[in-house]
C-alpha positions, -999 to 999 in steps of 0.1 A, spaced: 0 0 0 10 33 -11 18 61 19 8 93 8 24 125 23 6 153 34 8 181 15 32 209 35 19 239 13 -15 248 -8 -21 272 -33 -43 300 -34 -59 316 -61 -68 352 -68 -82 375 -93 -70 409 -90 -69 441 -118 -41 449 -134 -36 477 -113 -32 458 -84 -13 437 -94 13 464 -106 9 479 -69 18 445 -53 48 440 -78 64 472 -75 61 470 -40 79 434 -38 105 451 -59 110 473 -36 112 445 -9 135 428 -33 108 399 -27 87 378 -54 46 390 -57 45 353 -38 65 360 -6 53 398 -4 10 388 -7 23 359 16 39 378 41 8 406 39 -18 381 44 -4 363 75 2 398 92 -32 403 89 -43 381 96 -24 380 125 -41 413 134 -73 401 132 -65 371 155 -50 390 181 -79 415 180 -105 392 191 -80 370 213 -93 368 250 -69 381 277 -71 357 311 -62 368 337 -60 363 375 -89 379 397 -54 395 415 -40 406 385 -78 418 370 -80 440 406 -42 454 401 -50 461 363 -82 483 370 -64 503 400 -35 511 376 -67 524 349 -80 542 381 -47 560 394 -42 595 387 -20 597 358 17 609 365 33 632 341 58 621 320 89 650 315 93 642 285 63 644 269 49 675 288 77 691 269 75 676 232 37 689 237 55 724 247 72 721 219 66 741 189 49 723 158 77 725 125 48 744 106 45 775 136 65 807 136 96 807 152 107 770 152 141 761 154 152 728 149 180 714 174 211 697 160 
């Protein structure tokens, strides 16, 4: 009796316009990856999103009490950001860029 090996990939097939399909290559190119590896890679990421998105988080009734009195706290001020939001914007009069 034959064994017969279980298949390790499986194709998928897609119809897409042209335009898309110039999109996805010269993006590859870019990658220096084929059109294969680069919808490949695209698809799993997210997909990947998606699962992760609607993936439970369990956690300890401890833990769930110490989580929500963090989210309760008062926030504490960060230096550093209180002063990037002091900060002029690039586009406002009088910015100076620092080397």
């Amino acid at each position: 009796m034959a064994i017969k090996a279980e298949r390790k990939e499986h194709p998928i097939s897609m119809r897409l316009p042209e335009a898309d399909i110039a999109m996805i290559d010269r993006a590859a190119g870019l990658r220096g990856r084929s059109r294969t590896d680069f919808v490949r890679e695209a698809a799993v990421r997210a997909a990947e999103l998606v699962l992760m998105e609607n993936m439970p988080i369990r956690m300890s009734p401890e833990g769930f009490a110490d989580f929500m009195a963090a989210l309760a706290a008062p926030a504490a001020l960060v230096p550093e950001m209180v002063e990037l939001i002091r900060r002029p914007a690039p586009w406002e009069a009088g910015y100076v860029a620092k080397r």
